[in-house]
C-alpha positions in Angstrom: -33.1 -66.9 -55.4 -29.6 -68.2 -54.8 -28.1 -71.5 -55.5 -27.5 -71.8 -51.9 -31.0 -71.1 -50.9 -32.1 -73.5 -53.3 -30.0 -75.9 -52.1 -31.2 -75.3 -48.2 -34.7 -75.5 -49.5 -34.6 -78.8 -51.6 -33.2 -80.7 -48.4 -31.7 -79.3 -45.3 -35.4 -78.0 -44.2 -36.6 -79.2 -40.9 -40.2 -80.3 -41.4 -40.8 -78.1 -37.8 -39.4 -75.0 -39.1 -41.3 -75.8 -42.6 -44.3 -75.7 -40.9 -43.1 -72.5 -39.1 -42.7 -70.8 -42.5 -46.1 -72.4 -43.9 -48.1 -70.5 -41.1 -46.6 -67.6 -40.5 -46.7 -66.7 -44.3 -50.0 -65.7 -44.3 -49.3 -63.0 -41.5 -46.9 -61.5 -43.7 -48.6 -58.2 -44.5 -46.7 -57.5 -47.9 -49.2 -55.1 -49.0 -47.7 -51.7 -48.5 -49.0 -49.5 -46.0 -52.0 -47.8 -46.8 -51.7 -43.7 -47.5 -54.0 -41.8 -45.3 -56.3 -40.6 -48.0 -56.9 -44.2 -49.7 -58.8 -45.3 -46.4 -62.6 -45.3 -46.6 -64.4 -42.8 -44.9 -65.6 -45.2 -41.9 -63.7 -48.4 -40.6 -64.4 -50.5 -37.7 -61.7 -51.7 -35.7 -60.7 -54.8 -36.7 -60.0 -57.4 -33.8 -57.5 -60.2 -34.2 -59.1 -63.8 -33.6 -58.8 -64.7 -29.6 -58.5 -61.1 -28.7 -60.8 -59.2 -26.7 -61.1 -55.2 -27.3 -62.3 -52.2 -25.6 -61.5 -49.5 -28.2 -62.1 -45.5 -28.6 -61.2 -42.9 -31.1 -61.9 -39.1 -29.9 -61.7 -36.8 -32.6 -61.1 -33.4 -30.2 -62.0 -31.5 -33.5 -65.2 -32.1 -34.4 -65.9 -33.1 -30.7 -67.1 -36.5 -31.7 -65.9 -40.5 -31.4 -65.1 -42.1 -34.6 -64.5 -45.6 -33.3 -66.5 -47.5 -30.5 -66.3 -50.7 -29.3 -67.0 -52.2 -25.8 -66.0 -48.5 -24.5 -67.3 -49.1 -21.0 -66.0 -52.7 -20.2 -63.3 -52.5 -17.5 -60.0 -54.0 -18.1 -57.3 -54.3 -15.0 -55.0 -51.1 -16.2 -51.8 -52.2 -15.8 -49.3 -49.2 -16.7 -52.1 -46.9 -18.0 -53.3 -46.2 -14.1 -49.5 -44.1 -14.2 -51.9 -41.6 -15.6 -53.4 -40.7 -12.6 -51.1 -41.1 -10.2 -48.9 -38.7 -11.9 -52.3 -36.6 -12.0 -52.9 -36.8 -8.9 -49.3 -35.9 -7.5 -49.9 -32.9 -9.3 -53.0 -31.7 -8.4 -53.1 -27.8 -7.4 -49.4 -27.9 -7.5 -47.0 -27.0 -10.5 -44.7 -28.9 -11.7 -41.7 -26.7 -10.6 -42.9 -26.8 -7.1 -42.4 -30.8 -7.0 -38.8 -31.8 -5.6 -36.5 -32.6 -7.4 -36.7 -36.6 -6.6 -40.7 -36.6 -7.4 -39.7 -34.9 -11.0 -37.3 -37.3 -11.8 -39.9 -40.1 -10.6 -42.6 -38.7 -13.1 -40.4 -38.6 -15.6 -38.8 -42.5 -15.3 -42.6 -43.4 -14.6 -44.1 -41.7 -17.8 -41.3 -42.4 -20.1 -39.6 -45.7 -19.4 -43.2 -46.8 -17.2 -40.9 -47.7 -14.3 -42.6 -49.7 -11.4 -40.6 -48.3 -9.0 -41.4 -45.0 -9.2 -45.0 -45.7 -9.5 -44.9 -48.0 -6.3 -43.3 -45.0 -3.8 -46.0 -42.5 -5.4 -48.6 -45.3 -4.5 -47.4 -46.0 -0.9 -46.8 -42.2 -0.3 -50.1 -40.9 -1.3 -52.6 -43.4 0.1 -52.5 -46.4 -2.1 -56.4 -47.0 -4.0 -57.3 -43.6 -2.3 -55.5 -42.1 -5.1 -57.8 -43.9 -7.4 -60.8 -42.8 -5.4 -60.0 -39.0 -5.3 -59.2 -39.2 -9.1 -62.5 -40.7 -9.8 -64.7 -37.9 -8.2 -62.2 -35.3 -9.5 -62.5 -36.4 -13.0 -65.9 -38.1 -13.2 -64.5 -41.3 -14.3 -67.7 -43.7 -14.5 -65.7 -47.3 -15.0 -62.8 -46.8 -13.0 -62.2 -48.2 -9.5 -59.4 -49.2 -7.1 -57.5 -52.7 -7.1 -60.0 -55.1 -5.6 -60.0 -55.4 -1.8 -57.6 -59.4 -2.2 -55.4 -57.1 -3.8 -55.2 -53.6 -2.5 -51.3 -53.2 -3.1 -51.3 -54.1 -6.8 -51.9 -50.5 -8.8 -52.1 -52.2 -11.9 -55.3 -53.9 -11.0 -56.6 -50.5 -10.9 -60.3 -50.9 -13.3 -60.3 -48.8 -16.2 -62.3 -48.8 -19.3 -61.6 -47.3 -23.0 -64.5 -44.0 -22.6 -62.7 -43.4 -19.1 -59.0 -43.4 -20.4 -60.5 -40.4 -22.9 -61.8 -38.4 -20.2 -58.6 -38.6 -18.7 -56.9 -37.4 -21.9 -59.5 -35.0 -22.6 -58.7 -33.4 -18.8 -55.3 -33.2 -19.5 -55.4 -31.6 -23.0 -59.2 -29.4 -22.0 -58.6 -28.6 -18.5 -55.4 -29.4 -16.6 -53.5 -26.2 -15.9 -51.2 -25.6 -18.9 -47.7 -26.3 -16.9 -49.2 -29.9 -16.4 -50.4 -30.4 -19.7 -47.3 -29.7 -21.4 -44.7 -31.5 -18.7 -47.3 -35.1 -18.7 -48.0 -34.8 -22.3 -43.8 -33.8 -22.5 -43.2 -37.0 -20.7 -45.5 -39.0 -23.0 -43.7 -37.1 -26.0 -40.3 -39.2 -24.5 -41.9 -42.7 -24.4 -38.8 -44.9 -24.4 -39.0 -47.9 -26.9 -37.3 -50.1 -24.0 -39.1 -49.1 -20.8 -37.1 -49.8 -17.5 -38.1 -53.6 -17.3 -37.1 -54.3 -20.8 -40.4 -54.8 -22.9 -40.7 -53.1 -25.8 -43.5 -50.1 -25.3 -43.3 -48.7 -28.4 -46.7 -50.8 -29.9 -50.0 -50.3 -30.9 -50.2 -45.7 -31.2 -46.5 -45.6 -31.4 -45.5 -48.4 -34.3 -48.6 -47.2 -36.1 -48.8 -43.4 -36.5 -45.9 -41.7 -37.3 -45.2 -38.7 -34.8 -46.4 -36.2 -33.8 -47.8 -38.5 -31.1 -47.9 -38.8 -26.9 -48.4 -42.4 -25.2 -48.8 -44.1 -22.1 -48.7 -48.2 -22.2 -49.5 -51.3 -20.2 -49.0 -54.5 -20.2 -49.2 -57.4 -17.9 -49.1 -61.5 -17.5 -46.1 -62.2 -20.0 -42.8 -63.7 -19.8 -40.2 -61.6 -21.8 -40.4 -58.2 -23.9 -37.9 -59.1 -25.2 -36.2 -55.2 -25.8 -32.7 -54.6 -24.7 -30.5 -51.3 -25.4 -27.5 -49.9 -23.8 -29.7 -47.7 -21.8 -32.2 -50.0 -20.6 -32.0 -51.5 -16.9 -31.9 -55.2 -16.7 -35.3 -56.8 -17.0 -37.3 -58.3 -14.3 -36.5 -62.3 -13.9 -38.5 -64.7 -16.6 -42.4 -64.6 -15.8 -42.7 -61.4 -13.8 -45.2 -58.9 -14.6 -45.5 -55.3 -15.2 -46.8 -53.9 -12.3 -44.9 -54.1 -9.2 -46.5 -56.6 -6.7 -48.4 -58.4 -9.5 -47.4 -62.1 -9.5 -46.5 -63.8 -12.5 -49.1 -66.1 -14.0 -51.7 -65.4 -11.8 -55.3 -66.8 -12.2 -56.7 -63.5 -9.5 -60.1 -62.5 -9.9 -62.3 -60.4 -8.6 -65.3 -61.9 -7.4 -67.9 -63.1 -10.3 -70.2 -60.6 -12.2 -71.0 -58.3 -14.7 -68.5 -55.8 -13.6 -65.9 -58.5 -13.0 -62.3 -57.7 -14.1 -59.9 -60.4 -15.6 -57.0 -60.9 -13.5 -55.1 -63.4 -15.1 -55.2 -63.2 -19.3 -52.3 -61.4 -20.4 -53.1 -57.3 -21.2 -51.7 -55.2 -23.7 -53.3 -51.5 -23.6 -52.1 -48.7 -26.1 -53.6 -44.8 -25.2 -52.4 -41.5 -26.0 -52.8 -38.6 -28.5 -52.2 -38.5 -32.2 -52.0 -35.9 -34.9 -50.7 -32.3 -35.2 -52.4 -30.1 -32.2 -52.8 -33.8 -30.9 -56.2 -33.8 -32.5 -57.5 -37.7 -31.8 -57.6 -39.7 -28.5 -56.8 -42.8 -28.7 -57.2 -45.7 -26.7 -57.3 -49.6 -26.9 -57.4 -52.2 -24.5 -56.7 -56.1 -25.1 -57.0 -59.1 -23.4 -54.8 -62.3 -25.4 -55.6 -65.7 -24.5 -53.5 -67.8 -21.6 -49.5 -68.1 -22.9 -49.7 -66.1 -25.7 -46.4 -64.8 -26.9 -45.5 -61.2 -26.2 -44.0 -60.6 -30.2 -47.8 -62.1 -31.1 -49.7 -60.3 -28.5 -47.8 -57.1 -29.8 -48.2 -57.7 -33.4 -52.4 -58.7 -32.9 -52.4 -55.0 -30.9 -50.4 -53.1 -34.0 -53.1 -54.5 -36.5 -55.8 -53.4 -34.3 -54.9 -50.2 -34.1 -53.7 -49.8 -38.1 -57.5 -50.3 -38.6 -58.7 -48.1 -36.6 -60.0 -44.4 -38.6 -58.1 -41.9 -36.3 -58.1 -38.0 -37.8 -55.1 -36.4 -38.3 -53.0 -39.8 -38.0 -50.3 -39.9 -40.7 -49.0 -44.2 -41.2 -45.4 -44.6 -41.8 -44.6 -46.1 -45.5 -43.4 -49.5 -46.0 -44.3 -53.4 -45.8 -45.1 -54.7 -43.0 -43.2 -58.6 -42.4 -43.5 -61.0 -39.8 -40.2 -62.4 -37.9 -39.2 -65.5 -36.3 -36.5 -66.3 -33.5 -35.6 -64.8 -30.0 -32.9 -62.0 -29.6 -33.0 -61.0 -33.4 -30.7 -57.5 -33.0 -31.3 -54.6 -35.0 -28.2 -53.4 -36.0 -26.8 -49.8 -37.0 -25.6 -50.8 -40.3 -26.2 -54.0 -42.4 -23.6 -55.9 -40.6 -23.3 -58.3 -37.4 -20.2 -56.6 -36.1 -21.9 -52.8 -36.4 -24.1 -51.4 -32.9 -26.5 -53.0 -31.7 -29.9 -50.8 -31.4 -32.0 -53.2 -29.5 -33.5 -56.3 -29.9 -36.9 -57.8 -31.4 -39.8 -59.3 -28.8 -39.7 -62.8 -30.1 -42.1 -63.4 -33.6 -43.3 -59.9 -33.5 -43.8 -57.9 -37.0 -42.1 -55.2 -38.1 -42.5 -52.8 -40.7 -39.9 -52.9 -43.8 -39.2 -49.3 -45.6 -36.6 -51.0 -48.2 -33.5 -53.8 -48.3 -30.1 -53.7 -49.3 -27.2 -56.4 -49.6 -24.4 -56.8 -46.9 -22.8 -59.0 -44.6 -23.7 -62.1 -45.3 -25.0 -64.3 -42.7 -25.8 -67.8 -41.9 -28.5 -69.5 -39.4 -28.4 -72.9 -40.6 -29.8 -74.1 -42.9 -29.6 -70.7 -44.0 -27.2 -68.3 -46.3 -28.2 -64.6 -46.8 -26.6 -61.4 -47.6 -29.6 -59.1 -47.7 -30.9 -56.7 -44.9 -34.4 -55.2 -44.3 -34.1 -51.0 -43.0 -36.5 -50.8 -40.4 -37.8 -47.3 -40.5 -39.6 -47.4 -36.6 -35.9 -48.6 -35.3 -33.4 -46.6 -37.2 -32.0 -49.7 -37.9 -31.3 -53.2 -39.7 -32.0 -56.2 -39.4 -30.9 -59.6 -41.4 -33.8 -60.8 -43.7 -32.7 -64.4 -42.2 -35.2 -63.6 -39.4 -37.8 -62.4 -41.8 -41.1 -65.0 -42.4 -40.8 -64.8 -45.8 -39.4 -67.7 -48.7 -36.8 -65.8 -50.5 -33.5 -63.9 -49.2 -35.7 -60.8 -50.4 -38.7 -59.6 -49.7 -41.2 -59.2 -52.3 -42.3 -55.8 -53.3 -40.1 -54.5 -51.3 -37.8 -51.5 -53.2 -33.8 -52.1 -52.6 -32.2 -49.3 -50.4 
């Protein structure tokens, strides 16, 4: 440890940011990540405290699930219902026999999950009817239009975990092959910053390294906190995903045991992992009222590290827990290199190795060392890192 840092730690502390640093340190994760072959031969999916879970693993190779959990309950969809719309627009017609504009919608809608996009396929193609005909065209068993208070809101759509296979298996099984390959092509594009601003690239996509295809959701928080040059300008504080949902809303559908929450805030990851995209993955979460997005993110990226998915291969490295709002990862170890984008606010990220360089100072403190973040191509100060030295331990220097 430096002098400085020992200085800053024997008494310019804040007792708030003390505590800070006293609780997050247990969810730094300084165990390296595990190697494929070290995991045991079955492993339940591990669900972070406050969290509720609809999780399932499809292993299209031996044609059976290897993780189950609450795979029928029904969770409002949020982005994941893009799925079928984009289905549905392309039902018995080819994807070169789309216009031009309805090409260039799919594509902003699958990759960046813009709203826009989604909402003129919506209001062009008969609203919940598209849900309807998807349903009996599929054989979903859990799925179901917005509720009749809220016909307009597409990502109130129902959907459950099992259901969000099916789709997947359609796709990959029995979708004509010029529709497999431009969705799953899409999918294959995911942009870490979707149009809005959040940061999509969670759950599937910061814990399996590629090959991999995914289609997100997420709904009832305040900021995603991701910005990049070529990301649009995110929707004022508090709005939600899906076009015409309304921030902090406390919507239900009426009481029962199909009843869907409306109002927690819902982070979903689905998609396809592995060479020949051999698993099907999907999870569904519900966080409790006001949680963060950076926690809600980091609870979904542990929940899906634990699940046993075939043919995954897990990216190398330590993964760290962060603290602040707009922390910038940076093209080089510097403040005055690129900026790449920016971290959702507390979130964890994973460490492949740390080097010294500029040194930089956030009062009350001093540090010249910068973590490589693998998943961003990027740096980012080890300031911002949860952790009580300038370095992180156990983690090798660059």
């Amino acid at each position: 440890m430096s002098s400085t840092r020992i200085a800053v730690r024997a008494g310019a502390l804040t007792a708030a940011l003390a505590a800070f640093l006293c609780t997050t340190a247990t969810a730094v994760s300084v165990a390296s990540a595990e190697s494929p072959s070290a995991r045991p031969a079955a492993v339940q999916a591990d669900v972070p405290a406050g969290v509720t879970a609809g999780v399932a693993v499809f292993d299209r190779q031996t044609g059976t699930f290897t993780e189950q959990l609450n795979t029928a309950t029904q969770f409002r969809s949020a982005s994941v219902v893009k799925l079928l719309i984009a289905l549905d627009v392309l039902w018995n017609r080819s994807p070169d026999a789309l216009p031009a504009a309805d090409r260039g919608r799919i594509d902003t809608m699958l990759r960046g999950s813009d709203d826009t996009a989604a909402s003129t396929f919506w209001s062009n193609n008969g609203s919940g009817a598209i849900v309807d005909r998807m349903v009996t065209r599929l054989g979903l068993t859990d799925t179901a239009r917005p509720p009749s208070t809220h016909p307009g809101y597409w990502g109130y759509t129902a959907l459950s975990a099992r259901d969000t296979v099916k789709i997947y298996r359609h796709l990959l099984d029995s979708a004509p092959a010029a529709t497999r390959d431009y969705i799953l092509g899409d999918l294959r594009q995911s942009t870490r910053c979707a149009t809005d601003g959040y940061d999509q690239h969670f759950g599937i996509a910061g814990s399996f390294n590629r090959p991999w295809a995914v289609k997100q959701g997420w709904s009832g928080f305040s900021s995603g906190g991701c910005t990049a040059p070529t990301a649009t300008t995110a929707k004022a504080a508090g709005a939600a995903e899906s076009a015409g949902e309304p921030a902090g809303t406390d919507a239900r559908t009426p009481a029962g045991a199909d009843a869907v929450d409306l109002s927690r805030p819902a982070l979903h990851t689905t998609g396809v992992v592995g060479a020949g995209d051999r698993s099907i993955v999907a999870v569904f979460t519900l966080h409790p009222g006001g949680t963060p997005y950076g926690k809600a993110y980091t609870d979904i990226g542990r929940l899906t590290r634990s699940l046993d998915v075939p043919g995954a291969s897990r990216p190398a490295g330590t993964w760290v827990g962060t603290w602040g709002s707009g922390v910038r990862v940076r093209t080089q170890a510097t403040t005055t290199s690129g900026a790449i984008t920016t971290l959702p606010a507390g979130v964890e990220v994973l460490v492949g190795c740390q080097k010294r360089g500029q040194q930089v100072s956030q009062p009350p403190y001093v540090n010249d060392w910068w973590a490589q973040l693998p998943q961003y191509g990027g740096y980012m100060t080890n300031i911002y890192l949860s952790v009580p030295e300038n370095q992180v331990p156990g983690v090798p220097v660059c």
